[in-house]
Biotite code that builds the C-alpha atoms (Angstrom):
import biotite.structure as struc

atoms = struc.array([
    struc.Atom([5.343, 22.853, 2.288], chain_id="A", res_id=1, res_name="UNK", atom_name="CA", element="C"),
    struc.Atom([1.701, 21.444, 3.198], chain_id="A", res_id=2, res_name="UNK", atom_name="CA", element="C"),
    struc.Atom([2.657, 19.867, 6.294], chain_id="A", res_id=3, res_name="UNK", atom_name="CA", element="C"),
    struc.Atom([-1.355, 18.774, 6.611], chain_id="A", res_id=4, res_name="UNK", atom_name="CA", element="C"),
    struc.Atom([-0.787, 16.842, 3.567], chain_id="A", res_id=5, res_name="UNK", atom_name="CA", element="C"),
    struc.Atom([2.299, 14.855, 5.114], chain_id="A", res_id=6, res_name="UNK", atom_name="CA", element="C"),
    struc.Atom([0.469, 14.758, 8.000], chain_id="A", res_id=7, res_name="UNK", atom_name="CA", element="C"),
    struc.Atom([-2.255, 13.081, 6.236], chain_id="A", res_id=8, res_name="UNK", atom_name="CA", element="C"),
    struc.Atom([-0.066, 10.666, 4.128], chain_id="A", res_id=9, res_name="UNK", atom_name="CA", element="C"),
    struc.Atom([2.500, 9.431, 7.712], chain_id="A", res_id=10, res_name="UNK", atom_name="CA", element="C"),
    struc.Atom([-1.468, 8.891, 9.487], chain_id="A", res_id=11, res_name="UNK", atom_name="CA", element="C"),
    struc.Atom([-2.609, 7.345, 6.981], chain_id="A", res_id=12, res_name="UNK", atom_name="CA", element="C"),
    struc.Atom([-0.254, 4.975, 6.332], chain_id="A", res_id=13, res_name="UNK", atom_name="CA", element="C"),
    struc.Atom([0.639, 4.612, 10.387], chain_id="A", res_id=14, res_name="UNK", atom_name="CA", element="C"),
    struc.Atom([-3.098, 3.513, 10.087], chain_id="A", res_id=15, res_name="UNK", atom_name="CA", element="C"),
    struc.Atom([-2.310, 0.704, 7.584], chain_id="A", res_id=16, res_name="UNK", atom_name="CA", element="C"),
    struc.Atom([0.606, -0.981, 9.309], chain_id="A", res_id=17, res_name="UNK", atom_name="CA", element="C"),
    struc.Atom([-0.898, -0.908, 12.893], chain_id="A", res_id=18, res_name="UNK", atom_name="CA", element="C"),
    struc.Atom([-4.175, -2.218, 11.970], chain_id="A", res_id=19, res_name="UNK", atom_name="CA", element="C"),
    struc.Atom([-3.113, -4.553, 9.226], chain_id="A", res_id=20, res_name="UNK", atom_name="CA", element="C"),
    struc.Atom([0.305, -5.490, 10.539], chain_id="A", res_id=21, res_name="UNK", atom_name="CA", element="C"),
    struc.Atom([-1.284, -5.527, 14.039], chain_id="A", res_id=22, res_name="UNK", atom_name="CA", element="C"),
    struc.Atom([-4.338, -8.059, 12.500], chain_id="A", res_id=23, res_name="UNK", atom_name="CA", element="C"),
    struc.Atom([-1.039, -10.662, 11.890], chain_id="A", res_id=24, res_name="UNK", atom_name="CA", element="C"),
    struc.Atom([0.445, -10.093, 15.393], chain_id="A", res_id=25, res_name="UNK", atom_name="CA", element="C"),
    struc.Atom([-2.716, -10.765, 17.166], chain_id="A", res_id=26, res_name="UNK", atom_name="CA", element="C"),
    struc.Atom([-3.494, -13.588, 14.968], chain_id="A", res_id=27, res_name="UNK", atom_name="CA", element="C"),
    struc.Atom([-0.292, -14.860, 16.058], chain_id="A", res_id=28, res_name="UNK", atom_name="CA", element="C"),
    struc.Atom([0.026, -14.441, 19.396], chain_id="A", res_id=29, res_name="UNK", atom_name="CA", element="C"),
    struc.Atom([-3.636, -14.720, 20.956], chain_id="A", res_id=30, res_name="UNK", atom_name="CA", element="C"),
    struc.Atom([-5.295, -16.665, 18.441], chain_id="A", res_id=31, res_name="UNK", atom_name="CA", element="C"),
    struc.Atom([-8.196, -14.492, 18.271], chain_id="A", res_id=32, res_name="UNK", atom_name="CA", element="C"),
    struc.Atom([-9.506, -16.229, 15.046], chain_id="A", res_id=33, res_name="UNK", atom_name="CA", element="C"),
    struc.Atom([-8.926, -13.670, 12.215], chain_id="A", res_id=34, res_name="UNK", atom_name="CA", element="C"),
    struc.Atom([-7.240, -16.692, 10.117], chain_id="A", res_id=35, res_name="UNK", atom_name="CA", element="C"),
    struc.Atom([-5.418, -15.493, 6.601], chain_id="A", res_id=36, res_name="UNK", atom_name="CA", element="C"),
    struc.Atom([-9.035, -14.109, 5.524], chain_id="A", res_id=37, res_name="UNK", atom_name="CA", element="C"),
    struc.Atom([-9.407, -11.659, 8.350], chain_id="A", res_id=38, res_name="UNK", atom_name="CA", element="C"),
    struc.Atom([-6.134, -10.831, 8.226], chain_id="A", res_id=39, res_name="UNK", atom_name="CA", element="C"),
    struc.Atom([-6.449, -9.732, 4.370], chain_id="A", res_id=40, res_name="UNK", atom_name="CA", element="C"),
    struc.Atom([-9.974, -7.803, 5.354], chain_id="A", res_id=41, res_name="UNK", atom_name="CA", element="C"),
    struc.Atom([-8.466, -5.734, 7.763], chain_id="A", res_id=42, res_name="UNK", atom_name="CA", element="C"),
    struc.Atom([-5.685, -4.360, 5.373], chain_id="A", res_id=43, res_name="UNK", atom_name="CA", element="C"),
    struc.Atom([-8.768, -4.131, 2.646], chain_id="A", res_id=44, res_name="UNK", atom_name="CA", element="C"),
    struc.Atom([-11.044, -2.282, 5.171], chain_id="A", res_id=45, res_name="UNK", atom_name="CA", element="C"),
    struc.Atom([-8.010, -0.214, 6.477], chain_id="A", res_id=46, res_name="UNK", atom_name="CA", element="C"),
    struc.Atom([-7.182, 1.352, 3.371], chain_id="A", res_id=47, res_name="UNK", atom_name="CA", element="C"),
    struc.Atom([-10.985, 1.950, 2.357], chain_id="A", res_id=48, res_name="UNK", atom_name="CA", element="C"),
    struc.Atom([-11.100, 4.174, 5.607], chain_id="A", res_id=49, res_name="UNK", atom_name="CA", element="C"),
    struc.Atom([-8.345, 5.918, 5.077], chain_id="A", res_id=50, res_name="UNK", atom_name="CA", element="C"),
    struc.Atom([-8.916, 6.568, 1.427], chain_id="A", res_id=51, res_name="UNK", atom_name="CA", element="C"),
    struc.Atom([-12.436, 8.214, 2.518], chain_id="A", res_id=52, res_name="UNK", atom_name="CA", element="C"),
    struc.Atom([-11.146, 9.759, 5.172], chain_id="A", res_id=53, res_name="UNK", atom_name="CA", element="C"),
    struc.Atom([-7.789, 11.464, 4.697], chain_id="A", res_id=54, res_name="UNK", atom_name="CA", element="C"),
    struc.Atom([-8.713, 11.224, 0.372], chain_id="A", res_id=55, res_name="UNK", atom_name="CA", element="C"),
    struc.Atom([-9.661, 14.818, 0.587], chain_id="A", res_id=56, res_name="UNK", atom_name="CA", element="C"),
    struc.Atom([-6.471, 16.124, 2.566], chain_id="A", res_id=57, res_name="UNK", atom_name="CA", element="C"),
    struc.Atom([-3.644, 14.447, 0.226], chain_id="A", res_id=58, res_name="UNK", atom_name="CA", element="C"),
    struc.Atom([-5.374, 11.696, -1.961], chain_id="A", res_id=59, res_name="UNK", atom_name="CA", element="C"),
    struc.Atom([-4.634, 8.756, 0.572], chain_id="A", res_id=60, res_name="UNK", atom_name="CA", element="C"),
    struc.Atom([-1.865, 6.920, -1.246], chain_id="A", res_id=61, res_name="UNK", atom_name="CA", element="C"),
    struc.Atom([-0.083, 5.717, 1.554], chain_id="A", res_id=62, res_name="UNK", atom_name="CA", element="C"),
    struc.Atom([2.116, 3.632, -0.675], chain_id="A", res_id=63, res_name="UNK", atom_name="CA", element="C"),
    struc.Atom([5.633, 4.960, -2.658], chain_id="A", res_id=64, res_name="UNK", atom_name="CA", element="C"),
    struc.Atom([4.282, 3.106, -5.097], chain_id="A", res_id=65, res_name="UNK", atom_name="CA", element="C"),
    struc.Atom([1.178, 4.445, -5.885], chain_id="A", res_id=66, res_name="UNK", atom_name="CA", element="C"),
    struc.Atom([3.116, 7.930, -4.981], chain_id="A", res_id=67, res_name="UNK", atom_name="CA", element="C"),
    struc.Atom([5.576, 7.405, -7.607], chain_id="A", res_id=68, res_name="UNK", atom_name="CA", element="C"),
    struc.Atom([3.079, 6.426, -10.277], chain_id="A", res_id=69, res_name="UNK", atom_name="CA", element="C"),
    struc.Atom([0.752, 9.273, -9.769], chain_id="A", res_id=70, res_name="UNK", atom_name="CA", element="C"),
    struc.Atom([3.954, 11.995, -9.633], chain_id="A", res_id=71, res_name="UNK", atom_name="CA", element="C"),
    struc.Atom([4.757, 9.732, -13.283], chain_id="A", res_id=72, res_name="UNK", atom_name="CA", element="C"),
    struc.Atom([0.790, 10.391, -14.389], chain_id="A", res_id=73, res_name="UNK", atom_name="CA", element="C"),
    struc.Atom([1.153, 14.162, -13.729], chain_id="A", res_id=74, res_name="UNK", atom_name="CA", element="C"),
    struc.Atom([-1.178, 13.566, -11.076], chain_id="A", res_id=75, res_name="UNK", atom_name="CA", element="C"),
    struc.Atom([1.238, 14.497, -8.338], chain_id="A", res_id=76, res_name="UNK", atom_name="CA", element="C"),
    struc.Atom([3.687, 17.521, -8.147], chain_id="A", res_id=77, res_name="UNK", atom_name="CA", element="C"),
    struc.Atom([7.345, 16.411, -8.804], chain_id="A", res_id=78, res_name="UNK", atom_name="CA", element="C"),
    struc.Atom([8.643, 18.547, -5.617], chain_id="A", res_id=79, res_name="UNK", atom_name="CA", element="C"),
    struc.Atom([6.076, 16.634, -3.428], chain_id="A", res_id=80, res_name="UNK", atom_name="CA", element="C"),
    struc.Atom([7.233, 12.812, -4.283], chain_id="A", res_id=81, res_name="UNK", atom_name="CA", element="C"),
    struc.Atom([10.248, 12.330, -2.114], chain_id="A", res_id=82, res_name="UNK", atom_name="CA", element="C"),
    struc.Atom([8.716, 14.717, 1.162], chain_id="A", res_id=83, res_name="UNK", atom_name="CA", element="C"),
    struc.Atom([5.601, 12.385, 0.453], chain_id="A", res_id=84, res_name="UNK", atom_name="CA", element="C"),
    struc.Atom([7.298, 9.064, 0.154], chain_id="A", res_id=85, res_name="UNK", atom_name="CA", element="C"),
    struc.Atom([9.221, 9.851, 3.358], chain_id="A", res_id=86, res_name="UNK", atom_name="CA", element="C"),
    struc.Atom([5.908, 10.404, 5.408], chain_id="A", res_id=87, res_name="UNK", atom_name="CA", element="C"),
    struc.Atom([4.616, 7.446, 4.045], chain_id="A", res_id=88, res_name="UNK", atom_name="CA", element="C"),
    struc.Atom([7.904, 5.360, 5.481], chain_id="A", res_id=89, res_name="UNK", atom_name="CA", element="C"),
    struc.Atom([7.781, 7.201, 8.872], chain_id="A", res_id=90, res_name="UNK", atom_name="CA", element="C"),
    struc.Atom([4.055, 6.482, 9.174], chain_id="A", res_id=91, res_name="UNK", atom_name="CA", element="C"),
    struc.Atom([4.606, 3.183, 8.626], chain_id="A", res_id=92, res_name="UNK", atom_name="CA", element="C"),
    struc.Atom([8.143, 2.723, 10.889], chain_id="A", res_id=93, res_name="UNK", atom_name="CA", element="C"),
    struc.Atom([6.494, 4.321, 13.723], chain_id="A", res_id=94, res_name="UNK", atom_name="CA", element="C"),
    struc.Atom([3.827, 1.769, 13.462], chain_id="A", res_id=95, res_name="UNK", atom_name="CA", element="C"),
    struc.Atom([6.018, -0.715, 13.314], chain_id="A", res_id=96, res_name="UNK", atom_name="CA", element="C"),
    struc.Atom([7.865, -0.245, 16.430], chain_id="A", res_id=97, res_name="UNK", atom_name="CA", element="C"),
    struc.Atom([4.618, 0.713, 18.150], chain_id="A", res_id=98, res_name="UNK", atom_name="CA", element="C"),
    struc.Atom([3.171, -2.975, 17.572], chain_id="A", res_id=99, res_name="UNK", atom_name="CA", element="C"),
    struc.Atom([6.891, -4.081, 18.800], chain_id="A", res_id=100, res_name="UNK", atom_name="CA", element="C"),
    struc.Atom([6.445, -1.981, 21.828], chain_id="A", res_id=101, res_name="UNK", atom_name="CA", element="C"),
    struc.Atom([3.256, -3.647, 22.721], chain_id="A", res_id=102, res_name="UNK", atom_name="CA", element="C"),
    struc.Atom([3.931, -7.240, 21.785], chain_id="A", res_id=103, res_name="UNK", atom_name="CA", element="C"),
    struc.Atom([7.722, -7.671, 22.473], chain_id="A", res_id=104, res_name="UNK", atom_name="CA", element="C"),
    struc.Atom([7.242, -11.314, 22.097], chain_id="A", res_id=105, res_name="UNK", atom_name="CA", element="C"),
    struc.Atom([6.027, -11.253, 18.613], chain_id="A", res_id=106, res_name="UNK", atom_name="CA", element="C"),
    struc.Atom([9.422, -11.661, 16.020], chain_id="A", res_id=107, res_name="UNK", atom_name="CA", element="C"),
    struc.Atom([7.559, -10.534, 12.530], chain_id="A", res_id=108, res_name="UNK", atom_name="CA", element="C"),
    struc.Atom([5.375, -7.940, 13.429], chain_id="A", res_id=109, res_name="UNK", atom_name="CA", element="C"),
    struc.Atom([3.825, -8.181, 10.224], chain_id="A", res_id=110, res_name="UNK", atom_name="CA", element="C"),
    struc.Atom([6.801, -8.744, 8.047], chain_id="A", res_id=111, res_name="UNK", atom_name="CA", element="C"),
    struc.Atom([6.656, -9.443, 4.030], chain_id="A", res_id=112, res_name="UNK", atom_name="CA", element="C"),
    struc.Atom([8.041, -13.056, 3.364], chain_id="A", res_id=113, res_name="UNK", atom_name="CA", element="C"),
    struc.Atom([8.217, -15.229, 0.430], chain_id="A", res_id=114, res_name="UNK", atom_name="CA", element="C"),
    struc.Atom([7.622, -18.958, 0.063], chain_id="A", res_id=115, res_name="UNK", atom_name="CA", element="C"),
    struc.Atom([9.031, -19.263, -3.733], chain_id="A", res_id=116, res_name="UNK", atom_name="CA", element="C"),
    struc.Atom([12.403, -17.866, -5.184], chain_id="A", res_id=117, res_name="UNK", atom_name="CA", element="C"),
    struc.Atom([13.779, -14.390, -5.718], chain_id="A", res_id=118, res_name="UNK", atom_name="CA", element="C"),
    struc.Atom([12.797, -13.914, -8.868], chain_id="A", res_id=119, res_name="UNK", atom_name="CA", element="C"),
    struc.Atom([9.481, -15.137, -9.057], chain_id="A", res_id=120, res_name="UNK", atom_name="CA", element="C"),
    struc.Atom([8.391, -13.348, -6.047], chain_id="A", res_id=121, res_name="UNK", atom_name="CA", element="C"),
    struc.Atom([9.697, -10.191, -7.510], chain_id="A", res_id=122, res_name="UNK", atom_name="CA", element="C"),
    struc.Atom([7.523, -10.663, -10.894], chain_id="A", res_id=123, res_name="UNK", atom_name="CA", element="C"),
    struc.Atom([4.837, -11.772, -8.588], chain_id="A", res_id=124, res_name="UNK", atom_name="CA", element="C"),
    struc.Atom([5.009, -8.169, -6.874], chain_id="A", res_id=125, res_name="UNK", atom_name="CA", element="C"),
    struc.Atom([5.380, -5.968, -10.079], chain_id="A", res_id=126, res_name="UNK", atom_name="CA", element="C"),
    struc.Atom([1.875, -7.913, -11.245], chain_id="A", res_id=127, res_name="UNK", atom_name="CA", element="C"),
    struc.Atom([0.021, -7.810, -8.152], chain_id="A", res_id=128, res_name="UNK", atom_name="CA", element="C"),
    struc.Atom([1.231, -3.960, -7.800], chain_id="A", res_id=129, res_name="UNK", atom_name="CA", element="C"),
    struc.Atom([-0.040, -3.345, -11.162], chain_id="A", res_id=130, res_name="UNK", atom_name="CA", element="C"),
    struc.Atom([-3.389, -4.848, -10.959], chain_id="A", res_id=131, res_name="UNK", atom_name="CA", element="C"),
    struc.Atom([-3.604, -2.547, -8.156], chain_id="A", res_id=132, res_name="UNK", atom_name="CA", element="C"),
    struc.Atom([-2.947, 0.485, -9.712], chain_id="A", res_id=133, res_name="UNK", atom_name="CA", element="C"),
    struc.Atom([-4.306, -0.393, -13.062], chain_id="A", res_id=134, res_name="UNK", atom_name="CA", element="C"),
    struc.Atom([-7.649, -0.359, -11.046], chain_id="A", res_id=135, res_name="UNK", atom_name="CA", element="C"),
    struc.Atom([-6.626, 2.875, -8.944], chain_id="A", res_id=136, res_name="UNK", atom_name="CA", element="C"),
    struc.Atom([-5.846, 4.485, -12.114], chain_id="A", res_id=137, res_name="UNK", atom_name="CA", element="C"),
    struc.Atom([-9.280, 3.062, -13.625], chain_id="A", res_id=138, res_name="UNK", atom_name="CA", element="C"),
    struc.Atom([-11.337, 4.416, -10.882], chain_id="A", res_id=139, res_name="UNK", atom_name="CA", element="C"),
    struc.Atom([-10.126, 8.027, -10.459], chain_id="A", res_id=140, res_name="UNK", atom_name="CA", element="C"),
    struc.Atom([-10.802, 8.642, -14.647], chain_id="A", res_id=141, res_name="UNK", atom_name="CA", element="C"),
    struc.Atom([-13.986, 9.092, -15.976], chain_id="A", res_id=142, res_name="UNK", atom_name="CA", element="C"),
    struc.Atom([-16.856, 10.619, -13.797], chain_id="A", res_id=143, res_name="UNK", atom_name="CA", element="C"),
    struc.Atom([-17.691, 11.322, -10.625], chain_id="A", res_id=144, res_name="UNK", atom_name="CA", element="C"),
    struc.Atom([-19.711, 8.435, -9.810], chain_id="A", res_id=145, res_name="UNK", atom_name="CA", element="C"),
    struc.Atom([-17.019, 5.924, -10.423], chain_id="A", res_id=146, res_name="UNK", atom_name="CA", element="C"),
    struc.Atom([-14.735, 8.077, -8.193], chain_id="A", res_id=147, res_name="UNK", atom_name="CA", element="C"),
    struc.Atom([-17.449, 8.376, -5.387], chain_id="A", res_id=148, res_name="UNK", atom_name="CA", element="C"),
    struc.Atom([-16.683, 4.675, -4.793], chain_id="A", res_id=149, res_name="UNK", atom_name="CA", element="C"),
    struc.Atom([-12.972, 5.184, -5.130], chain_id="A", res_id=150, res_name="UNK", atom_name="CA", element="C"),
    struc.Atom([-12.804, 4.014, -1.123], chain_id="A", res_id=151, res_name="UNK", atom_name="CA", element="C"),
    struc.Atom([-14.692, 1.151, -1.455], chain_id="A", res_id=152, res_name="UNK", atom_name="CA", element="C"),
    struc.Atom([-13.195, -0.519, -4.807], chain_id="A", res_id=153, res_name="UNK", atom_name="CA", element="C"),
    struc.Atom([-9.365, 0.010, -3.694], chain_id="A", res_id=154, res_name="UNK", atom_name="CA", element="C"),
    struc.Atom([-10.159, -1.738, -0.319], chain_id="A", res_id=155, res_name="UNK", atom_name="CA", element="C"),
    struc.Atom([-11.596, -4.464, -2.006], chain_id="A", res_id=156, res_name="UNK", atom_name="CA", element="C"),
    struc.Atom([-9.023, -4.895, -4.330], chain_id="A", res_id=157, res_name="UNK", atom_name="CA", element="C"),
    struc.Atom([-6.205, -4.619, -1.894], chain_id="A", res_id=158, res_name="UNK", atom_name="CA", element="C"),
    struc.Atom([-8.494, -7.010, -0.099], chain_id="A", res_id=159, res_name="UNK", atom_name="CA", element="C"),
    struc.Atom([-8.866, -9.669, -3.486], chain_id="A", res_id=160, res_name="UNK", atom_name="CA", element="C"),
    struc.Atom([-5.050, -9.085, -4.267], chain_id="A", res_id=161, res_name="UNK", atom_name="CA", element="C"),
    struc.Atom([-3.754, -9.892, -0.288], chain_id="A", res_id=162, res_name="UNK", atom_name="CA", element="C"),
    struc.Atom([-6.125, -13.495, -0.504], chain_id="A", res_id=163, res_name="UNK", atom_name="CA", element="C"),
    struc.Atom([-4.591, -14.383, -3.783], chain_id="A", res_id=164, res_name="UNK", atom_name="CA", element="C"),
    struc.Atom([-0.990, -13.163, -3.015], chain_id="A", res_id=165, res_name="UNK", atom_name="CA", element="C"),
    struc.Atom([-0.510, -13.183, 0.806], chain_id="A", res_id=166, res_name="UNK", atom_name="CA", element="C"),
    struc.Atom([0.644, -16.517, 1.106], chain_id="A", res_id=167, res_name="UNK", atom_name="CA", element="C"),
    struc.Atom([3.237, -16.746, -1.413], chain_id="A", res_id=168, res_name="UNK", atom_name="CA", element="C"),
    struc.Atom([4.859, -13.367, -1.145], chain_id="A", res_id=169, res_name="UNK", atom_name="CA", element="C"),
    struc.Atom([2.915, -11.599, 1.778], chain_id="A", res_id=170, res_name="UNK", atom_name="CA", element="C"),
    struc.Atom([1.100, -9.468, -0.960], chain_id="A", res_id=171, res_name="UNK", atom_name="CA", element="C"),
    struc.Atom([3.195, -6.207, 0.081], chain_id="A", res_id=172, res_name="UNK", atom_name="CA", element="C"),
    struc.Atom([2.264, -3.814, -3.106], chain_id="A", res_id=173, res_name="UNK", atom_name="CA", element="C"),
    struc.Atom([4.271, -0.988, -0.604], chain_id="A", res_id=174, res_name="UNK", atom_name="CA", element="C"),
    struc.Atom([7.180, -0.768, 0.084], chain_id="A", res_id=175, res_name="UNK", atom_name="CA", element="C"),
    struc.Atom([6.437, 1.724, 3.051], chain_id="A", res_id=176, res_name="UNK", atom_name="CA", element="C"),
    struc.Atom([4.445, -1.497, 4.464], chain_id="A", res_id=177, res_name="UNK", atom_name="CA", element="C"),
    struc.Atom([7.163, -3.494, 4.153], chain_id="A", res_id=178, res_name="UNK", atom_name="CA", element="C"),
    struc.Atom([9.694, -1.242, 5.307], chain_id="A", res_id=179, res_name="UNK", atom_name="CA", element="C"),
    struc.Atom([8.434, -0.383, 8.913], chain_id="A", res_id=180, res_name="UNK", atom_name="CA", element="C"),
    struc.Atom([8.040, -4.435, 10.081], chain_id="A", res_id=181, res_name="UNK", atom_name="CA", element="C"),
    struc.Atom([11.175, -5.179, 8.519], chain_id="A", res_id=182, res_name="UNK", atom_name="CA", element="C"),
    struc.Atom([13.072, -2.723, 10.704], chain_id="A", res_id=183, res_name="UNK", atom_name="CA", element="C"),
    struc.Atom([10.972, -3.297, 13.884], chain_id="A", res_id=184, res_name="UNK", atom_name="CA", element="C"),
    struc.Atom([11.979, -6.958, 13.622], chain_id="A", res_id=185, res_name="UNK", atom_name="CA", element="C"),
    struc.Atom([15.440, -6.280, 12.837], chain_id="A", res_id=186, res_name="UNK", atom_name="CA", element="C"),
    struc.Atom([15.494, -8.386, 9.244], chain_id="A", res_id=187, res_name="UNK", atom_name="CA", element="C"),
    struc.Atom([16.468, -6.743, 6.078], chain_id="A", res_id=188, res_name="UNK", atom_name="CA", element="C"),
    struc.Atom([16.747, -10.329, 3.827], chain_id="A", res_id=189, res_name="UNK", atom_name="CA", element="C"),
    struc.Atom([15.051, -9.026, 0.726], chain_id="A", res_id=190, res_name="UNK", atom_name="CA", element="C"),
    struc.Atom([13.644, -6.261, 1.582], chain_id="A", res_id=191, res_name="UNK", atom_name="CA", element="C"),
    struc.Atom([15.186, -4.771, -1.433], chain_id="A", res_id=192, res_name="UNK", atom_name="CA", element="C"),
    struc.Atom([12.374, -6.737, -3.436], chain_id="A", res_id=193, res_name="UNK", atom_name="CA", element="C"),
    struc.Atom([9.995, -5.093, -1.670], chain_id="A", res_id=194, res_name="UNK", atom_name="CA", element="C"),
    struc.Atom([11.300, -1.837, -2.347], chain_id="A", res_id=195, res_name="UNK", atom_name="CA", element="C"),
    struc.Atom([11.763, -2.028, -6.446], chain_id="A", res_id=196, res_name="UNK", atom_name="CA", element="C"),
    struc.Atom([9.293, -4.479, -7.693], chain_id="A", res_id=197, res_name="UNK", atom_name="CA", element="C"),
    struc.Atom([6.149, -2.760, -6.352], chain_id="A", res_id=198, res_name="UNK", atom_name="CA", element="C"),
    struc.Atom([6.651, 0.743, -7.875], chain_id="A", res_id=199, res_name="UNK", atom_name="CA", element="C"),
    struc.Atom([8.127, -0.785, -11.119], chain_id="A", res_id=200, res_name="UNK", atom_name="CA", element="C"),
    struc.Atom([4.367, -2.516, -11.059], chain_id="A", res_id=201, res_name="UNK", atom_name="CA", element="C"),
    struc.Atom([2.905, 0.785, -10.441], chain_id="A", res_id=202, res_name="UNK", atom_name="CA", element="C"),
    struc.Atom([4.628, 2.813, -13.000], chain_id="A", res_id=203, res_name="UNK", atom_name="CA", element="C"),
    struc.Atom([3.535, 0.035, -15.880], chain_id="A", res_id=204, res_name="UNK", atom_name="CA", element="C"),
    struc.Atom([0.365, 0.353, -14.885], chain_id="A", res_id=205, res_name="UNK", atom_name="CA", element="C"),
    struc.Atom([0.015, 4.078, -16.011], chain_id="A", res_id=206, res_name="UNK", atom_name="CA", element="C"),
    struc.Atom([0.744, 4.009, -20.278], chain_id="A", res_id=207, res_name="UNK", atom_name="CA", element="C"),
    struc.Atom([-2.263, 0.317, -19.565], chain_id="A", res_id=208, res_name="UNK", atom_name="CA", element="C"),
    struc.Atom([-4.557, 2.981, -17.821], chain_id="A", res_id=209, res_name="UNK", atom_name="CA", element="C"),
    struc.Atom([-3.895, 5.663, -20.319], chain_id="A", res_id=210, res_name="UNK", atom_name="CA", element="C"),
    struc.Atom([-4.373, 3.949, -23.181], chain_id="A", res_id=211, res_name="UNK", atom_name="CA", element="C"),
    struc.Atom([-7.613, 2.465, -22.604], chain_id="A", res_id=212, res_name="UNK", atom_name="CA", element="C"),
    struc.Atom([-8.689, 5.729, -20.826], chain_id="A", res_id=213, res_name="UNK", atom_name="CA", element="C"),
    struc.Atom([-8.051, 7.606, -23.315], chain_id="A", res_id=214, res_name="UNK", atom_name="CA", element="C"),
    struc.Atom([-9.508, 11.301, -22.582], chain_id="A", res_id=215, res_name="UNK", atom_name="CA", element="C"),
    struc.Atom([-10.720, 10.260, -19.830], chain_id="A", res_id=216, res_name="UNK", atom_name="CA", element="C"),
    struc.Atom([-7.194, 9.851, -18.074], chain_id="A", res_id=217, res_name="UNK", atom_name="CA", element="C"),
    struc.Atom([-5.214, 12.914, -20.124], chain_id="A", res_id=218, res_name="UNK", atom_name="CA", element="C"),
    struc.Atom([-8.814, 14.998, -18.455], chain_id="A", res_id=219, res_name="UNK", atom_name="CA", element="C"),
    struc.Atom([-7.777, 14.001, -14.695], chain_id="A", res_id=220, res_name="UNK", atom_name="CA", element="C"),
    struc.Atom([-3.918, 14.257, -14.888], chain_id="A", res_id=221, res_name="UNK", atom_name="CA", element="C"),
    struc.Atom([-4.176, 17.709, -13.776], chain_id="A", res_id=222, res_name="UNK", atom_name="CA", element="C"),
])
């Protein structure tokens, strides 16, 4: 076992929830003017870091999602989903209960809700989900120079995709982002939703991908 790579992946994603999650605590508490918009930059810039950063070490998915879609692809190792996946949800529960350390009088820290019903919301996070990865999968076929801006075109779609869907369902697209708040705050009301509809958006996107890809995916499954 690669522990750098696990290492990489419970980082990365501790990175996402403190920042991002953080963004909505401060926001909350001390006014400091991000608003929804800053709030949705900060996850977008967040994961553009990390992808560019930590990309190199273990390919930055911090998401089960995008894990589970990738290990579907052929793009990741079977034996490395579930040790990845359960980085990815300590990263982000350590996170968590850091921002609840250090703002006990926050309730959410961060936490995924939804203003319309069950099963709207949960089609509403299979679609956003699979616009995301449709345009992950996108990027890293083909060559080189559309994967040179890998970084910058996931951040601004997780960016695009948390305006348009933060509101109405909190725009989760992870369930390891979802996960760590939900704990931390000590309310498990639908987290299931967050948990199945994301990678079930994921894995739909890959046969989309593929067959407009063509070659060009089959050549970068490996």
């Amino acid at each position: 076992m690669n522990w750098k790579i696990l290492g990489s992946e419970a980082v990365g994603t501790y990175a996402l929830v403190f920042t991002g999650c953080g963004a909505v605590v401060a926001n909350d508490l001390f006014n400091v003017g991000f608003g929804a918009l800053g709030v949705n930059l900060v996850f977008g810039m967040v994961v553009m870091a990390v992808v560019y950063s930590l990309g190199n070490v273990s390919g930055a998915h911090i998401n089960p999602a995008v894990s589970i879609a990738f290990c579907a692809s052929g793009r990741l190792p079977r034996n490395l989903l579930l040790p990845y996946i359960a980085a990815q949800c300590f990263g982000a529960i350590v996170a968590a209960f850091t921002l609840r350390l250090l703002f006990p009088d926050h309730s959410g820290y961060g936490m995924t809700a939804t203003v319309i019903d069950v099963p709207r919301s949960f089609l509403f996070e299979i679609l956003l989900t699979f616009m995301l990865m449709f345009v992950i999968f996108n990027v890293l076929s083909g060559n080189g120079g559309k994967k040179t801006m890998a970084g910058l075109v996931i951040g601004a779609t997780v960016t695009l995709l948390s305006m348009f869907g933060g509101g109405v369902t909190g725009a989760s697209m992870n369930p390891a982002r979802s996960i760590g708040p939900a704990l931390a705050a000590e309310n498990l009301d639908l987290l299931w939703l967050y948990l199945t509809a994301p990678p079930i958006g994921a894995l739909l996107a890959w046969p989309a991908a593929r067959w407009l890809q063509g070659d060009s995916f089959l050549a970068d499954s490996n």
